[in-house]
C-alpha angles and dihedrals in degrees: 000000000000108000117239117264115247120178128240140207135170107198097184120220105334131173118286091251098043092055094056089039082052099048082045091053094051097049081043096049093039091044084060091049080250095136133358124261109304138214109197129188114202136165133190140264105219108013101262143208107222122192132205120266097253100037122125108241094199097046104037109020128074100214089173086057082051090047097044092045081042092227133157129266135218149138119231121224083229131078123239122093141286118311132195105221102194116114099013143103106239116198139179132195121205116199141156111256085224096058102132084238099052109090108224090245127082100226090043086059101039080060096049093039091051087047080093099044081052090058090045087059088042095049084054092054099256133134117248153170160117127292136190110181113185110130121043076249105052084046082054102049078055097073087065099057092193084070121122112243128188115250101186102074115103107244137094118306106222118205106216122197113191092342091309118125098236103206132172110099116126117194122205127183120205128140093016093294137113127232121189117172129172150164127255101197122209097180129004125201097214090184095059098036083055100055093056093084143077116225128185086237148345092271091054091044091051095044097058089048090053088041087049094046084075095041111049121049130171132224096244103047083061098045098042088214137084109269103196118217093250092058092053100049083055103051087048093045085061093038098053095050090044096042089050094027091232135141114233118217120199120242143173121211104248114234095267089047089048086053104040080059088043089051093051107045083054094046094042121000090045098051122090084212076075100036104039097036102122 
């Protein structure tokens, strides 16, 4: 059977608000039948600090700690919390909800979306895979990760790398399409990432570190050697083709695409009216 065409652009380090205008301009172009399903890479110039759509910048953000780190600053069209972009490979993936192969639920696509994110940690010789952990048994059956666990259950599909949870996906849904973009980190400073934040005091501060040291993981802590970004883009490219048993073809943005997401990063990503809004 010939595998279904997805395109496939790599659009380097951009600016924090091009790289949401340009997220936006993809579900937009696929909801009009404009272009197939896409899987896009992306990194950041400068390394940025993005919020969920719906975080309080005021109560819950340090904007002197990103000015002082001289980071970048946006808001995401998608939920979830804040997330340190630096030394890491950021996809997205745009996609009809009614593709035969998107389950109507959020959490059933987000598995079969992050299949390919799975094959990416595979192709890079690490061990991966999803967890639901509801019952002490089930916790149990875990620890053998050739067990066989139950997917249909509704509840949230975890990725785990060496035993470490891997978070950081956020799903939206607009048009009729789904966008799911996320970070792949290589390396991670802890201590920065930490002082983004506003925390009522020092033990809840401390507690949530200790909470995200089991959470987030990056690529070169579990390697114990350097993965360079190429390599990376490299090992997802072929996850993502095997895990949603796709073909990627390359593409470059033309000149009138480039300036409608150039328009819109400067008319909404790059407004404080967007970032700042709640």
């Amino acid at each position: 059977m010939e595998k279904e065409v997805w395109r496939f652009i790599d659009s380097g380090n951009c600016s924090p608000a091009f790289n949401m205008a340009l997220d936006e301009a993809l579900l937009e172009w696929h909801s009009e039948g404009k272009i197939p399903p896409t899987i896009r890479f992306y990194g950041w110039n400068p390394p940025t600090l993005s919020i969920g759509y719906f975080q309080k910048v005021e109560k819950e953000i340090d904007m002197e700690a990103v000015k002082t780190y001289g980071l970048g600053f946006v808001r995401r069209p998608t939920g979830g919390r804040g997330v340190l972009h630096d030394r890491e490979l950021t996809y997205s993936v745009i996609v009809s909800e009614a593709h035969p192969a998107m389950p109507q639920t959020v959490t059933e696509a987000y598995r079969v979306i992050s299949q390919g994110i799975l094959e990416g940690f595979r192709f890079l010789g690490l061990d991966a895979y999803f967890a639901v952990p509801k019952t002490e048994e089930e916790k149990a059956d875990l620890k053998n990760p050739r067990s066989a666990v139950c997917f249909d259950a509704p509840s949230w599909y975890e990725l785990v790398v060496e035993g470490r949870k891997v978070a950081g996906s956020a799903q939206t849904r607009q048009k009729g399409v789904i966008l799911q973009h996320g970070s792949i980190l290589l390396d991670l400073d802890e201590e920065m990432l930490f002082r983004l934040f506003k925390y009522p005091n020092e033990r809840v501060k401390e507690r949530l570190r200790q909470n995200f040291k089991h959470k987030a993981v990056a690529i070169n802590e579990l390697t114990g050697r350097n993965v360079t970004i190429d390599e990376a883009k490299e090992a997802f490219f072929k996850g993502f083709e095997k895990g949603l048993n796709i073909q990627l073809e390359r593409y470059e943005l033309t000149d009138d695409e480039l300036s409608y997401v150039q328009q819109l990063a400067r008319n909404k990503y790059e407004t404080d009216e967007w970032n700042f809004k709640r």
